[in-house]
N, CA, C and O atoms as a Tripos MOL2 file, in Angstrom:
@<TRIPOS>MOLECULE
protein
  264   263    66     0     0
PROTEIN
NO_CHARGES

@<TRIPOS>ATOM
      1 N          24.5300  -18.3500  250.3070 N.3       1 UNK1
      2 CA         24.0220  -17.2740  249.4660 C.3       1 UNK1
      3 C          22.6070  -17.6150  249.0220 C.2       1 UNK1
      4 O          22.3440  -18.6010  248.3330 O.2       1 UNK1
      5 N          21.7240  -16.7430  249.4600 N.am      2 UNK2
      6 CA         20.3150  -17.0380  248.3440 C.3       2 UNK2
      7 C          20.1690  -16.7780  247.3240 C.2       2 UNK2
      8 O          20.6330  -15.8620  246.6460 O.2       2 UNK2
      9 N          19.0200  -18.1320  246.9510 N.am      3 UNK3
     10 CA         18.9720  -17.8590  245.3160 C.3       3 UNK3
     11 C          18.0200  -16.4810  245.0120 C.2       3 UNK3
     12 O          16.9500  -16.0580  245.4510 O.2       3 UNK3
     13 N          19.0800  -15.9940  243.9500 N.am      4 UNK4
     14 CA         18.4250  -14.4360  243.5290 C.3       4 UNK4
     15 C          17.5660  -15.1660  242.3810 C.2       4 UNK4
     16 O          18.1520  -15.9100  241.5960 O.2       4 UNK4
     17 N          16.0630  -14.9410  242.2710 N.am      5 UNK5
     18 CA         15.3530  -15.1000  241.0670 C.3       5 UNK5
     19 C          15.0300  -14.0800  240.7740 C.2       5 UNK5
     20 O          15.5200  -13.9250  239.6560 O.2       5 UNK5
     21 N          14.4660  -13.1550  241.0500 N.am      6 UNK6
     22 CA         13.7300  -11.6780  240.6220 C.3       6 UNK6
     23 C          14.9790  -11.0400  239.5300 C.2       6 UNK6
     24 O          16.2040  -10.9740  239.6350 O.2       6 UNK6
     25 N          14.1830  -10.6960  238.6510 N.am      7 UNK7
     26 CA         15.3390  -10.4120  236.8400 C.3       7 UNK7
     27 C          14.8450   -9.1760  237.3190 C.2       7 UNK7
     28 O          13.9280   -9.1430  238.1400 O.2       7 UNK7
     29 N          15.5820   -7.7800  236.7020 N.am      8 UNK8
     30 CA         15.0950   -6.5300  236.9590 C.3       8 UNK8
     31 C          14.6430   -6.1720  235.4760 C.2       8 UNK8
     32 O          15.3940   -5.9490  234.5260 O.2       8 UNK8
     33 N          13.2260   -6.1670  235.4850 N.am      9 UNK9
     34 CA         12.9050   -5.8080  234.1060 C.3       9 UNK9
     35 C          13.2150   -4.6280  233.4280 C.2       9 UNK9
     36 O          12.9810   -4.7090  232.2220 O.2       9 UNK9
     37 N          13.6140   -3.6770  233.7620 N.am     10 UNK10
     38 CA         14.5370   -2.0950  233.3760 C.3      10 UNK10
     39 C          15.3070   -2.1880  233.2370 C.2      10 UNK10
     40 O          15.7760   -1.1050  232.8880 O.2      10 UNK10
     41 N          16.3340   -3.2720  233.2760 N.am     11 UNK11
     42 CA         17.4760   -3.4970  232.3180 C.3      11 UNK11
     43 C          17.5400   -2.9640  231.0500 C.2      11 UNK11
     44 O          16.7410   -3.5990  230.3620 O.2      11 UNK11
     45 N          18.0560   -2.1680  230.4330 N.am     12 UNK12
     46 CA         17.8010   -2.0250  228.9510 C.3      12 UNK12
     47 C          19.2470   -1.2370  228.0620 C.2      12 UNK12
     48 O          20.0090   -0.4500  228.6250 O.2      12 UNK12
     49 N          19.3230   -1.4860  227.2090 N.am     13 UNK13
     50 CA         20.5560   -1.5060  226.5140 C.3      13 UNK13
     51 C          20.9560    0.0190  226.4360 C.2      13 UNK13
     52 O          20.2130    0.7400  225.7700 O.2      13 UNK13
     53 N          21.8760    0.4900  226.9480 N.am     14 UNK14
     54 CA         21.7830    2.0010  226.9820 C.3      14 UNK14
     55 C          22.2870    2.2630  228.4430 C.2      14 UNK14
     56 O          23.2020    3.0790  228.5540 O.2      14 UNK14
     57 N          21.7480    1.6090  229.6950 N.am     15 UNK15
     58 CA         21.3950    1.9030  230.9540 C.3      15 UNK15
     59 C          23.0680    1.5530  232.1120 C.2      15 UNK15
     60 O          23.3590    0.4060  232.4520 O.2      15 UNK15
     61 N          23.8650    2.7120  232.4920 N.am     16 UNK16
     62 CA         24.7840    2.2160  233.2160 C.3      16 UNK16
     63 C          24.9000    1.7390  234.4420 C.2      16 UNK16
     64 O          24.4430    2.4990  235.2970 O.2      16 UNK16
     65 N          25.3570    0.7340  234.8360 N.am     17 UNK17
     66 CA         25.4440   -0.2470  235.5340 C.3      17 UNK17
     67 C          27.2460   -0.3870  236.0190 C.2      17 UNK17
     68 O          28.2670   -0.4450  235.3330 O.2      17 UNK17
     69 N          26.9950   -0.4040  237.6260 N.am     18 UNK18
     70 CA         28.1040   -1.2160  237.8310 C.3      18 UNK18
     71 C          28.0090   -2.9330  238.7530 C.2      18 UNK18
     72 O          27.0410   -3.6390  239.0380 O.2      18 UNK18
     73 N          28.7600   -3.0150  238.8750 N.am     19 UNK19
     74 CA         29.1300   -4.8650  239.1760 C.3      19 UNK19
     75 C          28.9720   -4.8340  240.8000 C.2      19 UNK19
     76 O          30.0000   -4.4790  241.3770 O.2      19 UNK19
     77 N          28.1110   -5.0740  241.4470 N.am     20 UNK20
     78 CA         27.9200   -5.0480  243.1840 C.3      20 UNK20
     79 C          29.1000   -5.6470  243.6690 C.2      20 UNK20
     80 O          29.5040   -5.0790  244.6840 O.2      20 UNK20
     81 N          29.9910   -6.8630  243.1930 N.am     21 UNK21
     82 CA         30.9890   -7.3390  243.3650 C.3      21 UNK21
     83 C          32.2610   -6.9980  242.8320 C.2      21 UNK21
     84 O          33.2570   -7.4320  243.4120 O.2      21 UNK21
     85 N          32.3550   -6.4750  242.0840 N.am     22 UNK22
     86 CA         33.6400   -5.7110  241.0070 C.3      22 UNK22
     87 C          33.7700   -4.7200  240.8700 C.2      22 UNK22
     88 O          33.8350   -4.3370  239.7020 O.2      22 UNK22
     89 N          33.9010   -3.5910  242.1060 N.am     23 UNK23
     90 CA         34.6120   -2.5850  241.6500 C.3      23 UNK23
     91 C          35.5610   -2.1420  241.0210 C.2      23 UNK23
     92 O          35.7090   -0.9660  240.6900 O.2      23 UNK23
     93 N          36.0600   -2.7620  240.8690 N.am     24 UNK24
     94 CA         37.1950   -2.8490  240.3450 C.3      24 UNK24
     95 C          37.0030   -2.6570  238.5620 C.2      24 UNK24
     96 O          37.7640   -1.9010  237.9600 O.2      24 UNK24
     97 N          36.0120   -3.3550  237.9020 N.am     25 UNK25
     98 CA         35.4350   -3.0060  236.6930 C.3      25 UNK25
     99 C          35.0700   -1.8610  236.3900 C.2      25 UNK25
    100 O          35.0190   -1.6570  235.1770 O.2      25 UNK25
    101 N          34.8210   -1.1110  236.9810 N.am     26 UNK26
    102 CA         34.3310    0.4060  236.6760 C.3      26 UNK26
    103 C          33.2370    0.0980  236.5290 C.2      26 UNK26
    104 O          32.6970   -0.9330  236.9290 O.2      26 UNK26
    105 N          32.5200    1.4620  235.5900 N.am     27 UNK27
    106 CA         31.6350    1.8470  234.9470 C.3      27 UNK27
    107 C          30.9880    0.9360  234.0020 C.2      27 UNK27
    108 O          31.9440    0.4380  233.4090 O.2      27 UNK27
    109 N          29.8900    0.4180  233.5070 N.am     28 UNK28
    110 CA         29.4400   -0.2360  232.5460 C.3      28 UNK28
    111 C          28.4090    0.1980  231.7710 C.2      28 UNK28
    112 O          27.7160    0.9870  232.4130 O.2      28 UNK28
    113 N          27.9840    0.0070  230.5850 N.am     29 UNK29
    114 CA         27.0070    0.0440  229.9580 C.3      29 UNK29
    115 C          26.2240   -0.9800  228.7010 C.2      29 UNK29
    116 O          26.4400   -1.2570  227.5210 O.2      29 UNK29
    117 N          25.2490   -1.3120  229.7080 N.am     30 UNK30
    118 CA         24.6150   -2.1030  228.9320 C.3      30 UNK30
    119 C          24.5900   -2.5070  227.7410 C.2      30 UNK30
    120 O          24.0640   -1.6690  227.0080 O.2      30 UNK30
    121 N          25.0420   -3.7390  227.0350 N.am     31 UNK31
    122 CA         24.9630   -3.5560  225.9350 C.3      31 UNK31
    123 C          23.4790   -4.9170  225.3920 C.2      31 UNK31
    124 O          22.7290   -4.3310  224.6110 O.2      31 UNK31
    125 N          23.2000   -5.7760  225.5300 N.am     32 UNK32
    126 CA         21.8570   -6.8540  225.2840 C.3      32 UNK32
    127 C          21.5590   -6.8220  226.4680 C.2      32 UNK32
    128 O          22.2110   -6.3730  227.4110 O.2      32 UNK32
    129 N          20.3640   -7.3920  226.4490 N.am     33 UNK33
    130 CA         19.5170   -8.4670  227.2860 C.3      33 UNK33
    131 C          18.9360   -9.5760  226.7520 C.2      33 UNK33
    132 O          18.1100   -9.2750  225.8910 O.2      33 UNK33
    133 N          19.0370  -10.5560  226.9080 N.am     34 UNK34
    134 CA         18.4590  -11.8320  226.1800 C.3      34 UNK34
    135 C          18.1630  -12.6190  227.7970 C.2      34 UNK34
    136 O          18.9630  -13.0510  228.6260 O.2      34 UNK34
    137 N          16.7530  -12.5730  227.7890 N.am     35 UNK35
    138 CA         16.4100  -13.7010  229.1840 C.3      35 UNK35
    139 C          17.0240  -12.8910  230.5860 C.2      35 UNK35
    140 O          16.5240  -12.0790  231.3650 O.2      35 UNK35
    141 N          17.9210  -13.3280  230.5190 N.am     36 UNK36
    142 CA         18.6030  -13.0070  232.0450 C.3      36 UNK36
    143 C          20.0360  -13.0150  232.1080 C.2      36 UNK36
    144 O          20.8210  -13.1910  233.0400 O.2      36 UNK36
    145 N          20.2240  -12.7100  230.5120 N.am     37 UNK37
    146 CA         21.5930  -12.9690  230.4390 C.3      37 UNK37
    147 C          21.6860  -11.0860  230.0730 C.2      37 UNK37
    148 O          20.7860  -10.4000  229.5870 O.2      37 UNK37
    149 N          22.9630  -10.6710  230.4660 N.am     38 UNK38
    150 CA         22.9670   -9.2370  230.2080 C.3      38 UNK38
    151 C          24.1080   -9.1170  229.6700 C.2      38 UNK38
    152 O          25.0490   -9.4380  230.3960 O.2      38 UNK38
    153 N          24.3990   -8.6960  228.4400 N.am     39 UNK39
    154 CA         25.7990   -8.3790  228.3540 C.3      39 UNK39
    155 C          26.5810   -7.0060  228.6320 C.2      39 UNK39
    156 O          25.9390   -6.1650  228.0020 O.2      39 UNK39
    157 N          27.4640   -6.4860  229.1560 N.am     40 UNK40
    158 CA         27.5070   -4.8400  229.7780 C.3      40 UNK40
    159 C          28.8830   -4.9000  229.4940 C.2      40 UNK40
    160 O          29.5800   -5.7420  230.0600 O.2      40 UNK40
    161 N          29.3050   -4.1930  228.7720 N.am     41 UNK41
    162 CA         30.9570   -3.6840  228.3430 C.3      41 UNK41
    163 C          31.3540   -2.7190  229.3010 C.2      41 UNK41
    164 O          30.9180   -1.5770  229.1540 O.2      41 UNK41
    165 N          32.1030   -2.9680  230.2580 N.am     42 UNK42
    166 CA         32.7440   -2.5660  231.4680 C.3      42 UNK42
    167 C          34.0770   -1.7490  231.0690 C.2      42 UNK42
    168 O          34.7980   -2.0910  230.1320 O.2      42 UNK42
    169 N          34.3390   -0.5320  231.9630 N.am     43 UNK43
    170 CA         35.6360    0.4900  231.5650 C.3      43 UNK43
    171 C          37.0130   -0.4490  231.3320 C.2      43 UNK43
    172 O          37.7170   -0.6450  230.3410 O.2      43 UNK43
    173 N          37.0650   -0.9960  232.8980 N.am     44 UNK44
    174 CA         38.0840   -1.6300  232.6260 C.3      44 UNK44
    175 C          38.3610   -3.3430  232.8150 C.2      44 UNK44
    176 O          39.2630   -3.9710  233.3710 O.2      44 UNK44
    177 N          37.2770   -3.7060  232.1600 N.am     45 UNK45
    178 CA         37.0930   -5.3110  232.0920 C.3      45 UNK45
    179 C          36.0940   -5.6290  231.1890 C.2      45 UNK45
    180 O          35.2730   -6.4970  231.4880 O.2      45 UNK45
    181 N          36.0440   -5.0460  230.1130 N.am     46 UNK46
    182 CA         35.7100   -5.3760  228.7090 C.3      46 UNK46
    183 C          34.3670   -6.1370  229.1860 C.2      46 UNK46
    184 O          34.1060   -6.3300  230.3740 O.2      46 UNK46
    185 N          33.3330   -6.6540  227.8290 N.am     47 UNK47
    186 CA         32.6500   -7.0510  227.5190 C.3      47 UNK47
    187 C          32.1310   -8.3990  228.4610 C.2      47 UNK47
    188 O          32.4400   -9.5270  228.0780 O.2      47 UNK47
    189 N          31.3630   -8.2180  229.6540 N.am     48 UNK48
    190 CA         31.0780   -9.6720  230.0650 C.3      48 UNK48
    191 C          29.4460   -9.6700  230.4580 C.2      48 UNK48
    192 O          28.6440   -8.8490  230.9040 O.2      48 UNK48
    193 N          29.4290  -11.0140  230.0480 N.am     49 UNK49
    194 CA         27.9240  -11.5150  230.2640 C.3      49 UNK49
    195 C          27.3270  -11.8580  231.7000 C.2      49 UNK49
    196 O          27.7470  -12.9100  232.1820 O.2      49 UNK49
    197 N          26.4570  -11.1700  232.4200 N.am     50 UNK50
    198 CA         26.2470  -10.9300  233.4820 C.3      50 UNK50
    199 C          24.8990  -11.5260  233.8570 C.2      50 UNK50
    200 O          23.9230  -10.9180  233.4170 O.2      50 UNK50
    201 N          24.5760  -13.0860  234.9160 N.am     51 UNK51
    202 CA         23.4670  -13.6510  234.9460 C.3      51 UNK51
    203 C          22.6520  -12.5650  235.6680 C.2      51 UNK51
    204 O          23.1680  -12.1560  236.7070 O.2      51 UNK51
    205 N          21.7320  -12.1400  235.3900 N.am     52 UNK52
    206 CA         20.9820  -10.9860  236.1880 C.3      52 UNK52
    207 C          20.0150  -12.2040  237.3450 C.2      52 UNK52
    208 O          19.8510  -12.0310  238.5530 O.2      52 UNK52
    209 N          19.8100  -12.6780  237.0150 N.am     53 UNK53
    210 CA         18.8390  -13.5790  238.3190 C.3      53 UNK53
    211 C          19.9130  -14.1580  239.3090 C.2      53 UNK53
    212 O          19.3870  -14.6450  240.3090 O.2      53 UNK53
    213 N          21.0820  -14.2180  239.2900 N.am     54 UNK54
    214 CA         21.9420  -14.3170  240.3860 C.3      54 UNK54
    215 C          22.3170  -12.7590  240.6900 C.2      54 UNK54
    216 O          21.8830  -12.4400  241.7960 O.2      54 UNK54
    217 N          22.9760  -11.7300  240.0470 N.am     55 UNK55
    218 CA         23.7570  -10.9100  240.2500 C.3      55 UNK55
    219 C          22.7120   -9.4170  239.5650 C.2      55 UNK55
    220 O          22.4430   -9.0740  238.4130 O.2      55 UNK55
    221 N          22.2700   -8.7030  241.2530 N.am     56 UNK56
    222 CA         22.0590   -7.5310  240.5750 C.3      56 UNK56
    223 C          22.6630   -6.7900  240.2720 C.2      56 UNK56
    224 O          23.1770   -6.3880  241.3150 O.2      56 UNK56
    225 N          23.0780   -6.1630  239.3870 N.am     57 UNK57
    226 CA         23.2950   -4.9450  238.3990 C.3      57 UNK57
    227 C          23.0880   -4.1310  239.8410 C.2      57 UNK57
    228 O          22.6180   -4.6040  240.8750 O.2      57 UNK57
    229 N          23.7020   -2.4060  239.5610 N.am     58 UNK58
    230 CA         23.4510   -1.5260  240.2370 C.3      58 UNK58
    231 C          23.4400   -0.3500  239.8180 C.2      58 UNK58
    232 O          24.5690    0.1400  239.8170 O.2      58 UNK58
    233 N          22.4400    0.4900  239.3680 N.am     59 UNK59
    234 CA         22.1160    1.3690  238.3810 C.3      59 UNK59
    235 C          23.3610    2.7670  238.6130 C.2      59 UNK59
    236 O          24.0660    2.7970  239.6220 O.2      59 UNK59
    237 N          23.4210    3.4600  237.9050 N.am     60 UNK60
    238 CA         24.4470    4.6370  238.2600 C.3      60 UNK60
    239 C          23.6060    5.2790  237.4890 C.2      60 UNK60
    240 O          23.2290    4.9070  236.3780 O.2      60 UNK60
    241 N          23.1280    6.7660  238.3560 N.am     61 UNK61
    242 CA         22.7000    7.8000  237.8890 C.3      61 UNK61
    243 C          21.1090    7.4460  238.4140 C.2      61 UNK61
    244 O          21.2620    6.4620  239.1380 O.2      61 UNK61
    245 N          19.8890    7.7340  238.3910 N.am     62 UNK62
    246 CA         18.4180    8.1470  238.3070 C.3      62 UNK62
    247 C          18.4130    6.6860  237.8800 C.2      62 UNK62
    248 O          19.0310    6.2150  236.9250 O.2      62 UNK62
    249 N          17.4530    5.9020  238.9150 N.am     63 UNK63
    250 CA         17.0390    4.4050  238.9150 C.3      63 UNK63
    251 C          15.8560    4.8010  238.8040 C.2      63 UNK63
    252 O          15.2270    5.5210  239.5780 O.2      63 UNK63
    253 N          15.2530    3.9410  237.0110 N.am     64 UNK64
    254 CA         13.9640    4.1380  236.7270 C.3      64 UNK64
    255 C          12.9640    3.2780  237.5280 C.2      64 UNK64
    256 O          11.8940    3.0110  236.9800 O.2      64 UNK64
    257 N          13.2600    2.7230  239.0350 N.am     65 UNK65
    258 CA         12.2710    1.9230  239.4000 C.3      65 UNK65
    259 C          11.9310    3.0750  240.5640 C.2      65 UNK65
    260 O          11.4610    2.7570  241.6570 O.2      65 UNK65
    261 N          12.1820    4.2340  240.2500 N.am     66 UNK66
    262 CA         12.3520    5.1350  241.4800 C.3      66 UNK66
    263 C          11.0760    6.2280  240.6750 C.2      66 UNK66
    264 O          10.7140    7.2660  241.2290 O.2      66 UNK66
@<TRIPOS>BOND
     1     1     2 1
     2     2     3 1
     3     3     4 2
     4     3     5 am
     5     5     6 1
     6     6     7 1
     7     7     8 2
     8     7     9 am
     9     9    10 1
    10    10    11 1
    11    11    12 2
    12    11    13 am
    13    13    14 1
    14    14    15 1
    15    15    16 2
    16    15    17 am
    17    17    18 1
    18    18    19 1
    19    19    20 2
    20    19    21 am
    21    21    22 1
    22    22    23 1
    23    23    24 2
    24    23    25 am
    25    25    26 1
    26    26    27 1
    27    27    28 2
    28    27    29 am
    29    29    30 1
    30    30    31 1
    31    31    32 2
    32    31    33 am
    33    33    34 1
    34    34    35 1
    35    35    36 2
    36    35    37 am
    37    37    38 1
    38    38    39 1
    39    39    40 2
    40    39    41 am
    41    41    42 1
    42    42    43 1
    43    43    44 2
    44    43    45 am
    45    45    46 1
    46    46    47 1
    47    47    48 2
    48    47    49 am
    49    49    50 1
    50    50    51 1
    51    51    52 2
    52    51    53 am
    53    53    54 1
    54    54    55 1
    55    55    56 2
    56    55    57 am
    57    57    58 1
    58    58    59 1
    59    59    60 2
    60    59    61 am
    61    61    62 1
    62    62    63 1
    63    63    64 2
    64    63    65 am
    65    65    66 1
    66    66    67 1
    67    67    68 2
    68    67    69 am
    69    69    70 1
    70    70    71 1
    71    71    72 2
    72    71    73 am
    73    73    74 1
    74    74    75 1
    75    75    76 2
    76    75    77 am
    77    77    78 1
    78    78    79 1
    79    79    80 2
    80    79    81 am
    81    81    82 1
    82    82    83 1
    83    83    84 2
    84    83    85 am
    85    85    86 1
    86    86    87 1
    87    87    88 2
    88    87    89 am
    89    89    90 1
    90    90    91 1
    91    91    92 2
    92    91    93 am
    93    93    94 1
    94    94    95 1
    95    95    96 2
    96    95    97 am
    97    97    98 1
    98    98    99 1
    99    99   100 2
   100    99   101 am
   101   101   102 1
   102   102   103 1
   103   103   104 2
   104   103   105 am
   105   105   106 1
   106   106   107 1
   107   107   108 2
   108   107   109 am
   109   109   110 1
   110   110   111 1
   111   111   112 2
   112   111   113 am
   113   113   114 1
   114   114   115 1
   115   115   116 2
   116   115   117 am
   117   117   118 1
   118   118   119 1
   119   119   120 2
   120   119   121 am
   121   121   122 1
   122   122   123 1
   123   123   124 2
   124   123   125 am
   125   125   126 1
   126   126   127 1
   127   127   128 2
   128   127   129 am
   129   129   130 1
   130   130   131 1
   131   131   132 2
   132   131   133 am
   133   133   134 1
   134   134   135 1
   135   135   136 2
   136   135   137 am
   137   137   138 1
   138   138   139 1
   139   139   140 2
   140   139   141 am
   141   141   142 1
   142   142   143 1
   143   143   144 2
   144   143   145 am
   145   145   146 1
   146   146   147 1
   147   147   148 2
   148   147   149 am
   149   149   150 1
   150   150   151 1
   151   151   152 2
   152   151   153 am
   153   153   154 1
   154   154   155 1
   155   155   156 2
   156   155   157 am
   157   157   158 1
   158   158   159 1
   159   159   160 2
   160   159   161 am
   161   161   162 1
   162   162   163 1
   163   163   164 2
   164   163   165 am
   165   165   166 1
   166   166   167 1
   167   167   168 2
   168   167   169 am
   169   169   170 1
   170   170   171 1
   171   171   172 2
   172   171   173 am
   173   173   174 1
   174   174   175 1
   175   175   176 2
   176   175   177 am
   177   177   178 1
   178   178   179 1
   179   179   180 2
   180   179   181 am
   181   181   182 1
   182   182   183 1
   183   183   184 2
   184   183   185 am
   185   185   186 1
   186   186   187 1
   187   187   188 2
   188   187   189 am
   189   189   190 1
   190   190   191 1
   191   191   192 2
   192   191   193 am
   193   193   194 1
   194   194   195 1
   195   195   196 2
   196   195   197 am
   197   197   198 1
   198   198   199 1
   199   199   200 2
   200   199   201 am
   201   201   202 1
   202   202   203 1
   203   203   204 2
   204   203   205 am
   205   205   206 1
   206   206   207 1
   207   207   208 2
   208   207   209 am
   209   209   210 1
   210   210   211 1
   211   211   212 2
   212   211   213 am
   213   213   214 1
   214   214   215 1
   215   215   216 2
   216   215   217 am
   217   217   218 1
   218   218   219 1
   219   219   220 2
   220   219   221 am
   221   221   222 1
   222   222   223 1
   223   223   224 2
   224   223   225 am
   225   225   226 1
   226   226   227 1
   227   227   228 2
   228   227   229 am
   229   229   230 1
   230   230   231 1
   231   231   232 2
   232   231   233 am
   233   233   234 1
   234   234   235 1
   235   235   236 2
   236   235   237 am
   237   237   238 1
   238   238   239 1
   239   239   240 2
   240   239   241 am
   241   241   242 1
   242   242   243 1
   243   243   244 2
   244   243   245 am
   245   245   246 1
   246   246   247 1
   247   247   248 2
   248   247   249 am
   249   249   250 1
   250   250   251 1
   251   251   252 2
   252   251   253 am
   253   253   254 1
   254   254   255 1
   255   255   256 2
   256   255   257 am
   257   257   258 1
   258   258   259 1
   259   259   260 2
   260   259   261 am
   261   261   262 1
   262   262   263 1
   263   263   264 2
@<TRIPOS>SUBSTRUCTURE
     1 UNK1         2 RESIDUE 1 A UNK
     2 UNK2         6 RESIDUE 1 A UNK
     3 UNK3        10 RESIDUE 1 A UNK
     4 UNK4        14 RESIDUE 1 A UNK
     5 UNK5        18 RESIDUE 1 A UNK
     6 UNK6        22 RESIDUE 1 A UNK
     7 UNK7        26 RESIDUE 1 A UNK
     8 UNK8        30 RESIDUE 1 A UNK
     9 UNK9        34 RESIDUE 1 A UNK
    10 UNK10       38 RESIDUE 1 A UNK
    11 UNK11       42 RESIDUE 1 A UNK
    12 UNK12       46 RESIDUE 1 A UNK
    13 UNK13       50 RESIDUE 1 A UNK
    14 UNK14       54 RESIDUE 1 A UNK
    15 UNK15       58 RESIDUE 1 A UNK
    16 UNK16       62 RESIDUE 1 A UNK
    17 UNK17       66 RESIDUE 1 A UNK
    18 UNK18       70 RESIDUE 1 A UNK
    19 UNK19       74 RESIDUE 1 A UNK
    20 UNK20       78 RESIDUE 1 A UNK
    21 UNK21       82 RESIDUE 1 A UNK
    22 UNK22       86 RESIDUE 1 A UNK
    23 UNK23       90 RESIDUE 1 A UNK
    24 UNK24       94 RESIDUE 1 A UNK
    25 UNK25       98 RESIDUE 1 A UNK
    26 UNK26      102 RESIDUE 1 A UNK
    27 UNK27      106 RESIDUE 1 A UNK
    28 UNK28      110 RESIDUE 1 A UNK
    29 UNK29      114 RESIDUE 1 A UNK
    30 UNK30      118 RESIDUE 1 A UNK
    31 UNK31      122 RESIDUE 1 A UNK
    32 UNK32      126 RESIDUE 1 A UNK
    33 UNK33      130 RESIDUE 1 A UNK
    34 UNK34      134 RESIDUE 1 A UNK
    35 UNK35      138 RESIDUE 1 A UNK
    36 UNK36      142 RESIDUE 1 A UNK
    37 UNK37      146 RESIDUE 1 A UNK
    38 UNK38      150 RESIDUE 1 A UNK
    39 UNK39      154 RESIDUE 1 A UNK
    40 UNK40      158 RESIDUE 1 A UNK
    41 UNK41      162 RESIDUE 1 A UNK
    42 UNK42      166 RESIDUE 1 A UNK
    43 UNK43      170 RESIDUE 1 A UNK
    44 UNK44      174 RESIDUE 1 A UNK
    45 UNK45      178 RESIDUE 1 A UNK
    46 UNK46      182 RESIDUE 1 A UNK
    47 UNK47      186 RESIDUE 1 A UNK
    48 UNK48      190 RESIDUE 1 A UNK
    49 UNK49      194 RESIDUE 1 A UNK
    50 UNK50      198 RESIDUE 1 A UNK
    51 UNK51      202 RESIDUE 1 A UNK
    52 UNK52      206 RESIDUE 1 A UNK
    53 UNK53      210 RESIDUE 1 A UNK
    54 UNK54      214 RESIDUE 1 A UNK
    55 UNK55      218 RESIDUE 1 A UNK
    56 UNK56      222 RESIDUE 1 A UNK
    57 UNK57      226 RESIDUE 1 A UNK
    58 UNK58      230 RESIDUE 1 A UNK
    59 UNK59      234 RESIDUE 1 A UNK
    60 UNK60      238 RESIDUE 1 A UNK
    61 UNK61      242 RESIDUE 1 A UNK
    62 UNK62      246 RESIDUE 1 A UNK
    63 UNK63      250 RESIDUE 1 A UNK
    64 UNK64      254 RESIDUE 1 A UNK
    65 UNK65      258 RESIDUE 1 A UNK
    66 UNK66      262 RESIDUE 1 A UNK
């Protein structure tokens, strides 16, 4: 696996997100960002802290890098 460094700076608390690896989590929405740490309260897998420089996020709905 390569190392992911690039943080997505549009992360922002508000912004839904699901898990590229966890479908199974549903839906999420952002809840911090601190560094590269993201925390995103997921439908059905509660509250987890998500390293964004390993694991991109995947926007749901209108991606503001667009």
């Amino acid at each position: 696996m390569p190392n992911r460094t690039v943080i997505d700076l549009f992360l922002e608390p508000g912004a839904l997100v699901r898990h590229p690896d966890r479908a199974e989590w549903g839906l999420g929405q952002v809840q911090t960002v601190v560094g590269h740490k993201v925390t995103v309260n997921f439908e059905d897998a509660g509250k987890q802290t998500i390293d964004a420089a390993q694991i991109p996020l995947v926007y749901v709905g209108p991606d503001p890098r667009e």
